[in-house]
FIBADREN-580602 format. One record per residue (C-alpha): y, z, x; residue in three letters. Coordinates in steps of 0.25 Angstrom, whole numbers, plus 2048, in hexadecimal, padded with zeros to 3 digits. Each point is the difference from the previous one (the first is absolute). Layout:
YZXALA...
//
This chain:
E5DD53911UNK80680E7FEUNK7FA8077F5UNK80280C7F7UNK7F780E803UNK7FC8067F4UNK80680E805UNK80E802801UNK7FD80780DUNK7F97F5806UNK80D7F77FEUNK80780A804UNK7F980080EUNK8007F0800UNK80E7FF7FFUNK80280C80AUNK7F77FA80AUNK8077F27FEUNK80D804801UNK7FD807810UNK7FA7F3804UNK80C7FA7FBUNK809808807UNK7F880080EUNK8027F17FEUNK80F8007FFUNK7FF80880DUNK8097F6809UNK8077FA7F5UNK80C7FC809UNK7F77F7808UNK7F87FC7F6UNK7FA7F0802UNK8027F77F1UNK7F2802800UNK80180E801UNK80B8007F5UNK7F87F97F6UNK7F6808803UNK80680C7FCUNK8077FB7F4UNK7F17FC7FCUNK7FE80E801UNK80C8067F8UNK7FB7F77F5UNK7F1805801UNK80780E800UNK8077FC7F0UNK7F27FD7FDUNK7FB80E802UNK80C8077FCUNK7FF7F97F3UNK7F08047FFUNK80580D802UNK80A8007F7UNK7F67FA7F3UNK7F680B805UNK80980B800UNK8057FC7F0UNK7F17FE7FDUNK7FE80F803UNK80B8057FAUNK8008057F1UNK80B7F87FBUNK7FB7F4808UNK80E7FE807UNK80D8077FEUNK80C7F87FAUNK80E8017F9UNK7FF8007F1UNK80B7F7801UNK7FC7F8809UNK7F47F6804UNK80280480FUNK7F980C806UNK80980A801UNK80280A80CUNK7FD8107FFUNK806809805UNK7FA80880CUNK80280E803UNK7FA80480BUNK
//
């Protein structure tokens, strides 16, 4: 079972670390055996699971606890200036 870090940092890494094994395994994908294909679809679904741990610490550590449109129940999409 995947679980939650309490540090953002720490799910952060996890889903870091997760998503280059998940790429290493894609490696070939042409050739890829059903076997190898479930697999890997396996993994993309593991990969949501810490993206979504990711995402819940994130809005934990924020002040607001998450950003949203006032107008709207969906989170909302900031701008980034970079």
């Amino acid at each position: 079972m995947i679980e939650k870090k309490e540090l953002l940092s720490e799910n952060l890494k996890d889903f870091m670390d997760y998503a280059m094994d998940l790429l290493k395994s894609m490696d070939g994908t042409p050739e890829h055996t059903p076997a190898q294909q479930e697999l890997v679809n396996a993994k993309i679904q593991n990969l949501k699971i810490y993206l979504e741990h990711l995402e819940t610490s994130y809005n934990e550590n924020t002040p607001q606890g998450s950003i949203s449109d006032e107008n709207h129940d969906t989170p909302a999409i900031p701008d980034i200036v970079l």
